[in-house]
Residue, then its C-alpha position, 0 to 999 in steps of 0.5 A: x418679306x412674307x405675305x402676310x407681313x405685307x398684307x398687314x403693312x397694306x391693311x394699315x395703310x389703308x385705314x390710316x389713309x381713310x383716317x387722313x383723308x377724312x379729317x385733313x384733307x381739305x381738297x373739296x373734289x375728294x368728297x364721299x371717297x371710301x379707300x376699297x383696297x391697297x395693293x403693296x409691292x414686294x419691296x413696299x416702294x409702291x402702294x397702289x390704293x383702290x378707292x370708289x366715290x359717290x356721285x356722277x362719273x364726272x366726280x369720281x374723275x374729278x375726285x381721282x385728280x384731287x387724290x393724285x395731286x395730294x397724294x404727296x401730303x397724304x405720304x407725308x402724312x403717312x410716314x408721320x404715322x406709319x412706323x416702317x422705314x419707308x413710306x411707298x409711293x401712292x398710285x390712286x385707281x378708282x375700283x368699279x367693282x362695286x358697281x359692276x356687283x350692283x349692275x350684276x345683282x340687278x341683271x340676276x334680279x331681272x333674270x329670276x322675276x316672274x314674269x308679269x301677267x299677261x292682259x289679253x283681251x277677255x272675251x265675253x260670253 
């Protein structure tokens, strides 16, 4: 199967899980997700889905235990929605890569400031 024929199939996947996870799951620790990405397998029996979540690190962790414990609705869902002949199993990981952009733009910021002037003592004449 091509790659592009792939990535088509992943990019559908993750818009119409977004869609379900918005308006049908009812799980209150998955809050505030957004699906970042959705890796295919060649043989399209697994779906490795990237999400990131606001809030503490507790939450996300929180959030990742609510997503793998629906992720038997979420493939029900999508096999209702999908029109492949199969529907791939959902591995949910949680994607830090945004964080890690924030942290990285912040040290740059930090790296390029002036810095600030210096308050010596003046001295009087």
């Amino acid at each position: 199967m091509s790659t592009a024929r792939l990535a088509r199939i992943a990019d559908q996947i993750q818009r119409e899980l977004s869609e379900l996870i918005r308006l049908e799951l009812r799980d209150p620790r998955v809050r505030l997700v957004t699906i970042t990405g959705v890796e295919l397998s060649r043989d399209q029996s697994h779906a490795k889905v990237f999400f990131t979540a606001l809030g503490t690190a507790e939450e996300a962790q929180a959030c990742a235990e609510g997503l793998v414990r629906a992720a038997g609705f979420l493939r029900a869902g999508l096999a209702h929605r999908l029109s492949t002949r199969s529907v791939p199993d959902l591995h949910f990981e949680y994607d830090d890569s945004i964080e890690r952009g924030v942290r990285l733009s912040r040290l740059i910021d930090e790296a390029v400031a002036p810095p600030p002037p210096a308050r010596g003592r003046r001295t009087s004449r």
